[in-house]
C-alpha positions as protocol buffer text, in pm:
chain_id: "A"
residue {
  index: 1
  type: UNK
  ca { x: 0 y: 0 z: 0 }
}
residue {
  index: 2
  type: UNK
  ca { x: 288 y: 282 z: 73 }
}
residue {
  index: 3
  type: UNK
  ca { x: 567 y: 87 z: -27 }
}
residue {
  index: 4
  type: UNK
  ca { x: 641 y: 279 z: -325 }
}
residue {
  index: 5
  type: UNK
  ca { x: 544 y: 594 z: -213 }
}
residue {
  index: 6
  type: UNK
  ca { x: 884 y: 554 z: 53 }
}
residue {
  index: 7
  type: UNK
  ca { x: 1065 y: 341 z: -182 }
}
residue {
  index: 8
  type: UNK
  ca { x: 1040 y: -16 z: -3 }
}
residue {
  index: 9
  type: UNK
  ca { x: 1070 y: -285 z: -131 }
}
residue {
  index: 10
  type: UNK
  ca { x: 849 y: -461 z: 92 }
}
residue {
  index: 11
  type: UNK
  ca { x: 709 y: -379 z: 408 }
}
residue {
  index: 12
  type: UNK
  ca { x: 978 y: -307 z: 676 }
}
residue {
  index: 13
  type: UNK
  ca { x: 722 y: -387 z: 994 }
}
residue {
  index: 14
  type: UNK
  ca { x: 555 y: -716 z: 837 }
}
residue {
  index: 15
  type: UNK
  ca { x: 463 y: -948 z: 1178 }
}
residue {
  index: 16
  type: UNK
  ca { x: 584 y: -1289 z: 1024 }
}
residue {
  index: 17
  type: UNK
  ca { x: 942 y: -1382 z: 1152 }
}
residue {
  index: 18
  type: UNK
  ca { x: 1168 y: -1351 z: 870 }
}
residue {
  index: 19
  type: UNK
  ca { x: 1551 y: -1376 z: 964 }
}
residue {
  index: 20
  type: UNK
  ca { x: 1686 y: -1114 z: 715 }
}
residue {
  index: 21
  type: UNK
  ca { x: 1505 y: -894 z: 969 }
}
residue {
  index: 22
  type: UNK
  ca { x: 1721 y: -981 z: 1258 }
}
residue {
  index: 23
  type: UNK
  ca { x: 1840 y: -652 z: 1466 }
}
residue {
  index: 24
  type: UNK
  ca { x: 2122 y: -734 z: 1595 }
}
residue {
  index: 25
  type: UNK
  ca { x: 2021 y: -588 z: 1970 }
}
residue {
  index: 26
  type: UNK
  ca { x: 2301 y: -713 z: 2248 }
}
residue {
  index: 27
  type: UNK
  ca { x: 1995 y: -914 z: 2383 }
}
residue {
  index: 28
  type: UNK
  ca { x: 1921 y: -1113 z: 2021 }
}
residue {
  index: 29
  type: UNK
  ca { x: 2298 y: -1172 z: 1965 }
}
residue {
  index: 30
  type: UNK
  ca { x: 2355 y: -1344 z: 2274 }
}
residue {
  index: 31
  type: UNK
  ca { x: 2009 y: -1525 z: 2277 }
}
residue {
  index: 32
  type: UNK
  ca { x: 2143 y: -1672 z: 1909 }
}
residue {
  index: 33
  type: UNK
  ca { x: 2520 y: -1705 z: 2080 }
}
residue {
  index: 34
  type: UNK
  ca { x: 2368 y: -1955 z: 2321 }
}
residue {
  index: 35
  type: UNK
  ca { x: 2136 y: -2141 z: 2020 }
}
residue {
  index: 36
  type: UNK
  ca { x: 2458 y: -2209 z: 1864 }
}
residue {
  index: 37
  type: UNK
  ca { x: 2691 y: -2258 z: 2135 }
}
residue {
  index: 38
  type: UNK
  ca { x: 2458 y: -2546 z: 2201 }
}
residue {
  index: 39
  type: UNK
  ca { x: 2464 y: -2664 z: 1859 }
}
residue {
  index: 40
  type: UNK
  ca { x: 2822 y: -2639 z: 1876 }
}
residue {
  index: 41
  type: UNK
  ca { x: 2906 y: -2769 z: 2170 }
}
residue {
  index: 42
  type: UNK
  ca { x: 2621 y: -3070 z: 2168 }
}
residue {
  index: 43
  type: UNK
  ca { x: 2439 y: -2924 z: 2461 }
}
residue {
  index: 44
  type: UNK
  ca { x: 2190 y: -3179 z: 2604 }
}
residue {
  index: 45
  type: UNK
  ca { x: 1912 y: -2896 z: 2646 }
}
residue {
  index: 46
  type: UNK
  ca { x: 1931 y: -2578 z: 2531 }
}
residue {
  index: 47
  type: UNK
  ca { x: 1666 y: -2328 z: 2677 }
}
residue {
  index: 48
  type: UNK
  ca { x: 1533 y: -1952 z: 2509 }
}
residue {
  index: 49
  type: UNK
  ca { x: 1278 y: -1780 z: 2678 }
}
residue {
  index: 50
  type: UNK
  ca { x: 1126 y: -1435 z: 2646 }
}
residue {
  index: 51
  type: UNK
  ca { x: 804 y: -1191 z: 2618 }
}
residue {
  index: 52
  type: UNK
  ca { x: 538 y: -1266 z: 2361 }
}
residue {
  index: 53
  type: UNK
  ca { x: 654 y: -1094 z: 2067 }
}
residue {
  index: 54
  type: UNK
  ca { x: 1014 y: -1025 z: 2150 }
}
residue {
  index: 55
  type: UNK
  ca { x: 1171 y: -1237 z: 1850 }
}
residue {
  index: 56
  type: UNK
  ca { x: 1231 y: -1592 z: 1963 }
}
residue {
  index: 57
  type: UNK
  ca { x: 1064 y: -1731 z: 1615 }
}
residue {
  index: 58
  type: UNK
  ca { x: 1283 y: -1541 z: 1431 }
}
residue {
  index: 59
  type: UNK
  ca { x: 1632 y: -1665 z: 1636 }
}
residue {
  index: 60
  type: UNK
  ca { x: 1488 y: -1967 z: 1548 }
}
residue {
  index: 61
  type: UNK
  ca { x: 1466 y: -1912 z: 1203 }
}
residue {
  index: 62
  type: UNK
  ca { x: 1775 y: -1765 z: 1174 }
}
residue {
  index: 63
  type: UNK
  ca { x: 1990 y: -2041 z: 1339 }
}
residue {
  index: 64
  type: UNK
  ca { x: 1781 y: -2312 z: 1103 }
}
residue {
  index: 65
  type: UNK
  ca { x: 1927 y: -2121 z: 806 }
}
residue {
  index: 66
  type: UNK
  ca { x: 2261 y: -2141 z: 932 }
}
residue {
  index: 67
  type: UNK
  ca { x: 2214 y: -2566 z: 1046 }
}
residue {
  index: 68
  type: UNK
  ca { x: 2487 y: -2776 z: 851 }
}
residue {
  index: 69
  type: UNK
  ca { x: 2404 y: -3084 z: 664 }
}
residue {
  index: 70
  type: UNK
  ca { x: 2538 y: -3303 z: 928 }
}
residue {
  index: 71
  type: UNK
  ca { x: 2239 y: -3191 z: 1144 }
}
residue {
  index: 72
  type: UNK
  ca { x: 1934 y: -3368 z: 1132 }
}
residue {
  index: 73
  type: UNK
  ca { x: 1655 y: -3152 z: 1239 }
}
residue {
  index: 74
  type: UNK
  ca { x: 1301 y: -3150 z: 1340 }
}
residue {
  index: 75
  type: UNK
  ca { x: 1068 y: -2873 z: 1483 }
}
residue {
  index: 76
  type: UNK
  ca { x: 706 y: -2839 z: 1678 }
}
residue {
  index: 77
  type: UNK
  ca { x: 606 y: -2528 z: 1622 }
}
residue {
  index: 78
  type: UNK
  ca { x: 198 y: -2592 z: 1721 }
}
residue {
  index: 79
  type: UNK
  ca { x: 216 y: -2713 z: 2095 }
}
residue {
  index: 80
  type: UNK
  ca { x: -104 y: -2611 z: 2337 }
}
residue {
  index: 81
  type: UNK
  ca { x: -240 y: -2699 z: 2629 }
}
residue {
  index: 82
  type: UNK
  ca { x: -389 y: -3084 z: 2502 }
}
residue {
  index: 83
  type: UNK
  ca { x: -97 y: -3141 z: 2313 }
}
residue {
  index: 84
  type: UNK
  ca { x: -117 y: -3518 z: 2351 }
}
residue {
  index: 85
  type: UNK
  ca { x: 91 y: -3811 z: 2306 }
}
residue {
  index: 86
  type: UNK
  ca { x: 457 y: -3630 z: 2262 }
}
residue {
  index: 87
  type: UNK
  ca { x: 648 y: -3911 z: 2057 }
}
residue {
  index: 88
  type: UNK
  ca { x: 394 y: -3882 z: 1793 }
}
residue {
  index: 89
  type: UNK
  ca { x: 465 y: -3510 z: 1735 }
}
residue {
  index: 90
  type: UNK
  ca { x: 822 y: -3641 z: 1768 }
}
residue {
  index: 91
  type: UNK
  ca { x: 801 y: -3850 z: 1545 }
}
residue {
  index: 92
  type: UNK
  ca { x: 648 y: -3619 z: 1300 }
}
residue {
  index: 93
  type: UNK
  ca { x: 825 y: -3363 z: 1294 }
}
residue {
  index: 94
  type: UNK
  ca { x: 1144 y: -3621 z: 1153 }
}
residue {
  index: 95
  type: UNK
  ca { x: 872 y: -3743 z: 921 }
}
residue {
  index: 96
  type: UNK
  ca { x: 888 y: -4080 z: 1075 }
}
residue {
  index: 97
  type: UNK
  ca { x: 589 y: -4316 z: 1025 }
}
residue {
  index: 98
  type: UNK
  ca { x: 358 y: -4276 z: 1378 }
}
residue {
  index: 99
  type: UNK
  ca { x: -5 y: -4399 z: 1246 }
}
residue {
  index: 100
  type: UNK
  ca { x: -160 y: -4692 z: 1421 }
}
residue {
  index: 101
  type: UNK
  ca { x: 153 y: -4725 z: 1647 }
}
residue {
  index: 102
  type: UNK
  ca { x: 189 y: -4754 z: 2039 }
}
residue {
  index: 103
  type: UNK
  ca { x: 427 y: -4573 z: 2256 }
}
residue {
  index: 104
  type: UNK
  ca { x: 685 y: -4858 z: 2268 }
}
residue {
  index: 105
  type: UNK
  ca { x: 703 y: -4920 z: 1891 }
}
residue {
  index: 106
  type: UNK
  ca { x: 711 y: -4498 z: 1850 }
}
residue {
  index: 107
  type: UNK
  ca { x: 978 y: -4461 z: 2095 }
}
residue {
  index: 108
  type: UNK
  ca { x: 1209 y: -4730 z: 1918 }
}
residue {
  index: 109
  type: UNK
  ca { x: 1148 y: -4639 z: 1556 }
}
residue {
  index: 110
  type: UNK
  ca { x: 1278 y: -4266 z: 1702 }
}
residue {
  index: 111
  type: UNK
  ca { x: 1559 y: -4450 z: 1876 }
}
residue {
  index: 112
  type: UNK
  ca { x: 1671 y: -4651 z: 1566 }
}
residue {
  index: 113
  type: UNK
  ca { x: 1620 y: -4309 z: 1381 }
}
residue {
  index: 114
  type: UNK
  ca { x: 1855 y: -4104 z: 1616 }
}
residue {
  index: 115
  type: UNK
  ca { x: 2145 y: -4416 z: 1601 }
}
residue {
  index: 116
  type: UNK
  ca { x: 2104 y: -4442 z: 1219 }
}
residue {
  index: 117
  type: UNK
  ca { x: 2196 y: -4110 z: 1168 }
}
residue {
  index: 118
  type: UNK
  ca { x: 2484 y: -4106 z: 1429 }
}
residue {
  index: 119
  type: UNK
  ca { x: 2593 y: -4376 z: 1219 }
}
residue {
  index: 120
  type: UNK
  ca { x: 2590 y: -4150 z: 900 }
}
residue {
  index: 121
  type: UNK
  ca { x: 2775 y: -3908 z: 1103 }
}
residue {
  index: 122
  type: UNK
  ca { x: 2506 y: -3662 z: 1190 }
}
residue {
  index: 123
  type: UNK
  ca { x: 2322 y: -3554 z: 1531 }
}
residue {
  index: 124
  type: UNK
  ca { x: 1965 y: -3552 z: 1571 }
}
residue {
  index: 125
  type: UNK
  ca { x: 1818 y: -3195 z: 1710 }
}
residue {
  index: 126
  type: UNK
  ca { x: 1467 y: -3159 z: 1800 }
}
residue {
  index: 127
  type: UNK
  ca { x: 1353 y: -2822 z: 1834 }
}
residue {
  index: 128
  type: UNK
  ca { x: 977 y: -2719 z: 2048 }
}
residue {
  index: 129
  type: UNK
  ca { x: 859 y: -2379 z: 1980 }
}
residue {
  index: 130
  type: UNK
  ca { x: 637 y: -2243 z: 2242 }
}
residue {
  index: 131
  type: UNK
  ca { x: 729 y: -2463 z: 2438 }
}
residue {
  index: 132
  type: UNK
  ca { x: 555 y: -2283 z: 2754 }
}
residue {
  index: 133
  type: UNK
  ca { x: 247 y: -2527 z: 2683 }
}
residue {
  index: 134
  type: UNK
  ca { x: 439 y: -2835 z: 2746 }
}
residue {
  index: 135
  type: UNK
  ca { x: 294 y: -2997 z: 3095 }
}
residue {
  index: 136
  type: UNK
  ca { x: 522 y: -3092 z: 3328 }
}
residue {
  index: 137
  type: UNK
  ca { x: 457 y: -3478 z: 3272 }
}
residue {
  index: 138
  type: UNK
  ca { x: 563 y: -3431 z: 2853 }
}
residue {
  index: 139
  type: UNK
  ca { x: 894 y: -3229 z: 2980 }
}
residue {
  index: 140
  type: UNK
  ca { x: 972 y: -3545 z: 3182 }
}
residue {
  index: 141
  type: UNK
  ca { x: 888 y: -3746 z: 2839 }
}
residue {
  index: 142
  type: UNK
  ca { x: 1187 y: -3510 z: 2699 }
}
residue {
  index: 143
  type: UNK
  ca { x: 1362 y: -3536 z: 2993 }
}
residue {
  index: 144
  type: UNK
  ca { x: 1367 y: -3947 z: 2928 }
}
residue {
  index: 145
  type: UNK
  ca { x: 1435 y: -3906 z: 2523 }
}
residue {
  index: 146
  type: UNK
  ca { x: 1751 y: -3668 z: 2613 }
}
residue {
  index: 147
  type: UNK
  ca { x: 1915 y: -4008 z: 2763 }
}
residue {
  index: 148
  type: UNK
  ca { x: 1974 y: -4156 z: 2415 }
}
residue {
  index: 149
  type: UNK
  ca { x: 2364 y: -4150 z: 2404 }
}
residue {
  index: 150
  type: UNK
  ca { x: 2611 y: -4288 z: 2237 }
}
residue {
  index: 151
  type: UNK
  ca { x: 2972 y: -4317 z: 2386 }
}
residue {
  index: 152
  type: UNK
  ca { x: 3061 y: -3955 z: 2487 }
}
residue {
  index: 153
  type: UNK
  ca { x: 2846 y: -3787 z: 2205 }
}
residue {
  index: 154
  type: UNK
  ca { x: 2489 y: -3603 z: 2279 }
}
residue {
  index: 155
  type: UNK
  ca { x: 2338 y: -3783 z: 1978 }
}
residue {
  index: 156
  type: UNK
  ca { x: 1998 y: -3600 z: 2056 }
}
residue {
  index: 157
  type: UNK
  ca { x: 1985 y: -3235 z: 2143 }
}
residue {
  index: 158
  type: UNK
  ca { x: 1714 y: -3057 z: 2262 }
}
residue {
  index: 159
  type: UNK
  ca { x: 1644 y: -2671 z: 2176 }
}
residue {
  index: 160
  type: UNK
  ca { x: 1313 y: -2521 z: 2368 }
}
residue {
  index: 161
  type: UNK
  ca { x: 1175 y: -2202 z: 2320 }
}
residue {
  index: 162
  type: UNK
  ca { x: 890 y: -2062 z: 2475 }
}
residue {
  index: 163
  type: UNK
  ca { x: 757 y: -1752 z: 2700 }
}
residue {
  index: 164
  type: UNK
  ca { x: 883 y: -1685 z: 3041 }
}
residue {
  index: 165
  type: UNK
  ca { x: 601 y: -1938 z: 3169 }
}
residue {
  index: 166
  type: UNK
  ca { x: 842 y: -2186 z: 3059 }
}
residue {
  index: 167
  type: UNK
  ca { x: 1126 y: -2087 z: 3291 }
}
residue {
  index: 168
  type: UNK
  ca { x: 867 y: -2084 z: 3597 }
}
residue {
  index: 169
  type: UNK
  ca { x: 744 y: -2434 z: 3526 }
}
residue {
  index: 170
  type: UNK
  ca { x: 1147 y: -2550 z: 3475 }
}
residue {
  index: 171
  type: UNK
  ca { x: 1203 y: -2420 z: 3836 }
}
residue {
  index: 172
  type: UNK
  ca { x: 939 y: -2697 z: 3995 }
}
residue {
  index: 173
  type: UNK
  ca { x: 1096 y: -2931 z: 4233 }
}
residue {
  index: 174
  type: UNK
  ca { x: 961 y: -3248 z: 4069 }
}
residue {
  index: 175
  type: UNK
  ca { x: 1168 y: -3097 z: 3726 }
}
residue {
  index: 176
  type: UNK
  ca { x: 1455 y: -3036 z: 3878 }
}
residue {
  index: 177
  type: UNK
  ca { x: 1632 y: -3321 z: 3696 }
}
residue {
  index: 178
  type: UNK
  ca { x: 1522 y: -3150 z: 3391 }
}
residue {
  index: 179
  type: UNK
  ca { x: 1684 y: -2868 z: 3454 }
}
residue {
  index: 180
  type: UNK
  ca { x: 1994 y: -3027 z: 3588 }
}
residue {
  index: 181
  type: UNK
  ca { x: 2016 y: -3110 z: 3205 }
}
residue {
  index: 182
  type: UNK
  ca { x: 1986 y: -2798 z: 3084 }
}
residue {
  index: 183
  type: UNK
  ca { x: 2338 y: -2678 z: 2958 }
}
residue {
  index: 184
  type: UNK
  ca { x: 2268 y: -2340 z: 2814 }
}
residue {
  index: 185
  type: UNK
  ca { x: 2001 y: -2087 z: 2873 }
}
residue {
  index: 186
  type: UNK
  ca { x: 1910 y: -1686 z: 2767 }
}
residue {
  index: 187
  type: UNK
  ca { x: 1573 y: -1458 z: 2929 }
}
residue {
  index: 188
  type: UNK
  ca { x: 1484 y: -1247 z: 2588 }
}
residue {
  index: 189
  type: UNK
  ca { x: 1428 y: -945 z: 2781 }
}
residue {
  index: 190
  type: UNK
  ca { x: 1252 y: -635 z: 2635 }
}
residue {
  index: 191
  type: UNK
  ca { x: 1443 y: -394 z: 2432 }
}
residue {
  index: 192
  type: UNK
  ca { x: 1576 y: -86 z: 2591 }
}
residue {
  index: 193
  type: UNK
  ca { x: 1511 y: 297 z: 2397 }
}
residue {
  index: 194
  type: UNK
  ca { x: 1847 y: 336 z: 2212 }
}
residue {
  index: 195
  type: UNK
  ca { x: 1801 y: -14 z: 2098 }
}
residue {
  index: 196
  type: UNK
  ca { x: 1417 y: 26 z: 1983 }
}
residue {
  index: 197
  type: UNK
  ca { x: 1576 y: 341 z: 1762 }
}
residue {
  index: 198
  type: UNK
  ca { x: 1815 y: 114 z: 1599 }
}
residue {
  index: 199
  type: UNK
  ca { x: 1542 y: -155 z: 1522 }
}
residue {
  index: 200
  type: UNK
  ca { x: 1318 y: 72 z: 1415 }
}
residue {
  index: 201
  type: UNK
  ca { x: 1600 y: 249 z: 1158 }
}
residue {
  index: 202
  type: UNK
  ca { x: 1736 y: -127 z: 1061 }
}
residue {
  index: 203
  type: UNK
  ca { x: 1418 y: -277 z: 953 }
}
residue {
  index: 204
  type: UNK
  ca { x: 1344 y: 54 z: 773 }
}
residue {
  index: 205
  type: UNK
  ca { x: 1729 y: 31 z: 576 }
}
residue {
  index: 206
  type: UNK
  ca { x: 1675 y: -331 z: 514 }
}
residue {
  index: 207
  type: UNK
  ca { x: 1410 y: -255 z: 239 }
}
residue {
  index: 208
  type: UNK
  ca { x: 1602 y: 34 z: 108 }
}
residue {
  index: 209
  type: UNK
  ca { x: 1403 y: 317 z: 320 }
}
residue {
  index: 210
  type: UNK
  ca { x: 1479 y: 584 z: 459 }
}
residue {
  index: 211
  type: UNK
  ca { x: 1599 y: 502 z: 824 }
}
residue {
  index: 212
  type: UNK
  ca { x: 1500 y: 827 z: 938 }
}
residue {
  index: 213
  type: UNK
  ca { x: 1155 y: 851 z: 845 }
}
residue {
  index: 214
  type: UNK
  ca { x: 1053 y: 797 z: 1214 }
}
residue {
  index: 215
  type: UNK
  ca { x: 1169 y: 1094 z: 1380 }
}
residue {
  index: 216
  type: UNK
  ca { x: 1376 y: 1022 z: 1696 }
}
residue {
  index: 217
  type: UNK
  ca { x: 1046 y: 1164 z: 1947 }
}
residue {
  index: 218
  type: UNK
  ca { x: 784 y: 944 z: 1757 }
}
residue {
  index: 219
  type: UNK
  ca { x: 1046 y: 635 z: 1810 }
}
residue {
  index: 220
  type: UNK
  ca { x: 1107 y: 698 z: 2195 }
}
residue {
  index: 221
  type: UNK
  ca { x: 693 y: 691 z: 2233 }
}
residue {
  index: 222
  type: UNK
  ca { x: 639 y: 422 z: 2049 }
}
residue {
  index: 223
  type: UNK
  ca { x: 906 y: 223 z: 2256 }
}
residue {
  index: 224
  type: UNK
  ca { x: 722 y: 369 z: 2586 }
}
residue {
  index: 225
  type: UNK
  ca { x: 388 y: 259 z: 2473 }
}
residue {
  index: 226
  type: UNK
  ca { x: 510 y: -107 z: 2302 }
}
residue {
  index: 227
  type: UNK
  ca { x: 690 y: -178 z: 2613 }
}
residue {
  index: 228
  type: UNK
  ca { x: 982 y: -268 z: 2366 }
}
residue {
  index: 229
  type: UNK
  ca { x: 855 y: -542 z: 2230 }
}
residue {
  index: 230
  type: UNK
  ca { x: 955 y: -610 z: 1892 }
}
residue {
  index: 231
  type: UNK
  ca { x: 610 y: -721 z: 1743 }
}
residue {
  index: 232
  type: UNK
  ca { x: 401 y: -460 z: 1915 }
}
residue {
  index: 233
  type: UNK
  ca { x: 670 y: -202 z: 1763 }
}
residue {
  index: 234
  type: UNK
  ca { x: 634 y: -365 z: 1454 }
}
residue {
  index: 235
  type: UNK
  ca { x: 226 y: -271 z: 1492 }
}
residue {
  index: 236
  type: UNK
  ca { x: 290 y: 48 z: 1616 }
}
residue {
  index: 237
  type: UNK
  ca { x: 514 y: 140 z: 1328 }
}
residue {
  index: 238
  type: UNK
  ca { x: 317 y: -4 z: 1037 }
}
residue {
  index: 239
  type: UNK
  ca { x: 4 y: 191 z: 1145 }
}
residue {
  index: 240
  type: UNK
  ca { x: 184 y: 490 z: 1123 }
}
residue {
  index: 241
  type: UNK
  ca { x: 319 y: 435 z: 793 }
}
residue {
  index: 242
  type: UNK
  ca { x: -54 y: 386 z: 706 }
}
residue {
  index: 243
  type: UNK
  ca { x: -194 y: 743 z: 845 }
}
residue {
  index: 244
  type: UNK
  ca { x: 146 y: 896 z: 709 }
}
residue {
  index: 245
  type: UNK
  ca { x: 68 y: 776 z: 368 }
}
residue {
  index: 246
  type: UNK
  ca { x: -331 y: 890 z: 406 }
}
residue {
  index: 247
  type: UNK
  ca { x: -162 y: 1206 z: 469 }
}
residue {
  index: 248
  type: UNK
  ca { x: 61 y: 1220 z: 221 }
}
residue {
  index: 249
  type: UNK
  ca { x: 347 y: 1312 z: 493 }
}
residue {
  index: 250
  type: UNK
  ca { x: 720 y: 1198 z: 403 }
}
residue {
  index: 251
  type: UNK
  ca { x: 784 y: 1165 z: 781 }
}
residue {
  index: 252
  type: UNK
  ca { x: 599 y: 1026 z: 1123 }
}
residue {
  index: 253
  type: UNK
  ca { x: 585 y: 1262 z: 1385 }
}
residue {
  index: 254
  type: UNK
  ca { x: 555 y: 1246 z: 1728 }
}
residue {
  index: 255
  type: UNK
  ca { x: 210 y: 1392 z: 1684 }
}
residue {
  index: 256
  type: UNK
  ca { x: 143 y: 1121 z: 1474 }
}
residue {
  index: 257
  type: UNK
  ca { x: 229 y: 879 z: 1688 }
}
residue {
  index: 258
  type: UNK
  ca { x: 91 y: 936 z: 1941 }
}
residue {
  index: 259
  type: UNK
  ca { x: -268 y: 959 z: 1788 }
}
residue {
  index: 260
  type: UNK
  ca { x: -206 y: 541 z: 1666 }
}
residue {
  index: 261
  type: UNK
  ca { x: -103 y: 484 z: 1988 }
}
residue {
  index: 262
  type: UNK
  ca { x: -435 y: 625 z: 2116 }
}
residue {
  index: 263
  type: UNK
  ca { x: -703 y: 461 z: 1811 }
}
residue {
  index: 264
  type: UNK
  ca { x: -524 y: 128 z: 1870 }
}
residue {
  index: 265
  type: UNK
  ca { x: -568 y: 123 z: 2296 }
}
residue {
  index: 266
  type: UNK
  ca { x: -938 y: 277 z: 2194 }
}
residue {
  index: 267
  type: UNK
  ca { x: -963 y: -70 z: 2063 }
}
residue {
  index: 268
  type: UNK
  ca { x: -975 y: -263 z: 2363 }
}
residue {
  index: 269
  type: UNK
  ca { x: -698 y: -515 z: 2181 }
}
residue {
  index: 270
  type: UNK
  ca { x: -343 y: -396 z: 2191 }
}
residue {
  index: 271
  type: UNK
  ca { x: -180 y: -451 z: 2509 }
}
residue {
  index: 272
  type: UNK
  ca { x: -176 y: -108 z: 2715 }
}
residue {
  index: 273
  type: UNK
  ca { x: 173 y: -42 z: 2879 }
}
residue {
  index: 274
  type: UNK
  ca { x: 15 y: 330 z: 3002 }
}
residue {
  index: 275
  type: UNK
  ca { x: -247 y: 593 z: 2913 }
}
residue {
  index: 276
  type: UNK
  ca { x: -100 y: 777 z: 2618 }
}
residue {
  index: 277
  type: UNK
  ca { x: -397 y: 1052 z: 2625 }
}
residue {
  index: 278
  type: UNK
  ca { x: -274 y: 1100 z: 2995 }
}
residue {
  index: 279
  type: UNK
  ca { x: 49 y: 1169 z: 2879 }
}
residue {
  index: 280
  type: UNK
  ca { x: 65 y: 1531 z: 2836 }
}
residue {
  index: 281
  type: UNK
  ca { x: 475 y: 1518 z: 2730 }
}
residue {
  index: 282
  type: UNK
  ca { x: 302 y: 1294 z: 2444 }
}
residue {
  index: 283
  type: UNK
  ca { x: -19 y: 1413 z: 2336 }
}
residue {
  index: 284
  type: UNK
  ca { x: 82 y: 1808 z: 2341 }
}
């Protein structure tokens, strides 16, 4: 719609996770350090947690585009609360047959899997995306596949990402052998002002904008009011592109942005993180 009109070529605040969008934030780089230090270093568990919206899809993304050939991967990206038997969704997500068989015959077809490709030189790596809906008795489940081994290699790795409900349920006593097992771990935390600026100017140079389109007061309130979370920036930010482009404007304001900030918590929907028409250092 105003991709032209700023000379994008594509939108620079699309929600899907796309790893050519990475900002390199202090916060993402080490959260990807520890993905691939655990890759690297055949970590038993590897652990990434962090706010809804704060870019743990897209470190996942990135570090599958980066995975070698002697890496055998497979990812659930769907779980929820009645996720069901785990060794199925194991067992599809390597593309394994799983239809019409029980538990035992699931759980060695996996195992014969996981040594077949050790054999063929290659490690196994399962990787759970929200991975905050897991139950406590599926975790265990995890905990039990994680003891496949071969000599002194981790022949299965586990990677887990989820939100920071994830860490709280890791810290139950009755999973503390779980988390005995975890060898690497990063909190995703929020990002700070200066480093909502630079995401805001890098996704705007990645499609060949203008990184300065946003001027600097209409990036420090949409950081206040987004809580510096990457995907409610990216909301934030593509609205305003929309009313800048009604209006013709080259430029978002403060002004501006402040009156998105106030249609879209008139909504009832996007998370409020304060009253932006209280704000008189905002709204005047």
């Amino acid at each position: 719609m105003y991709e032209s009109f700023y000379g994008f070529r594509e939108k620079p605040f699309s929600l899907l996770p796309d790893p050519s969008f990475l900002f390199p934030s202090k916060k993402h780089y080490m959260a990807l350090t520890m993905l691939q230090y655990g890759l690297m270093n055949q970590a038993g568990i590897t652990v990434i947690t962090g706010e809804v919206g704060s870019g743990k899809t897209t470190l996942i993304r990135k570090l599958l585009s980066e995975i070698d050939n002697d890496i055998s991967v497979g990812l659930i990206s769907n779980t929820h609360e009645s996720f069901g038997d785990l060794l199925q969704w194991v067992s599809m997500a390597f593309n394994l047959e799983h239809k019409g068989k029980d538990k035992v015959a699931l759980y060695d077809a996996f195992v014969k899997y996981v040594i077949d490709e050790y054999a063929n030189s290659k490690r196994t790596v399962l990787i759970i995306d929200e991975a905050q809906n897991l139950s406590p008795s599926v975790l265990e489940e995890l905990r039990m596949l994680s003891n496949i081994n071969a000599d002194k290699d981790q022949v299965l790795q586990l990677i887990l990402v989820g939100q920071p409900e994830l860490r709280e349920t890791l810290q139950r006593q009755d999973l503390r052998q779980f988390a005995q097992r975890v060898s690497a771990d990063y909190h995703l935390a929020p990002l700070l002002l200066d480093e909502a600026v630079g995401y805001i100017r890098h996704r705007l140079k990645v499609v060949g904008g203008n990184e300065n389109i946003f001027e600097l007061d209409a990036c420090k309130i949409i950081w206040k009011y987004s809580g510096g979370i990457p995907r409610l920036i990216n909301t934030l930010c593509d609205t305003a592109l929309v009313y800048a482009y009604a209006d013709q404007l080259k430029s978002v304001s403060r002004k501006l942005a402040a009156e998105v900030i106030v249609e879209k918590q008139k909504g009832g929907i996007f998370p409020v993180f304060g009253n932006v028409k209280g704000d008189r250092n905002v709204t005047t």
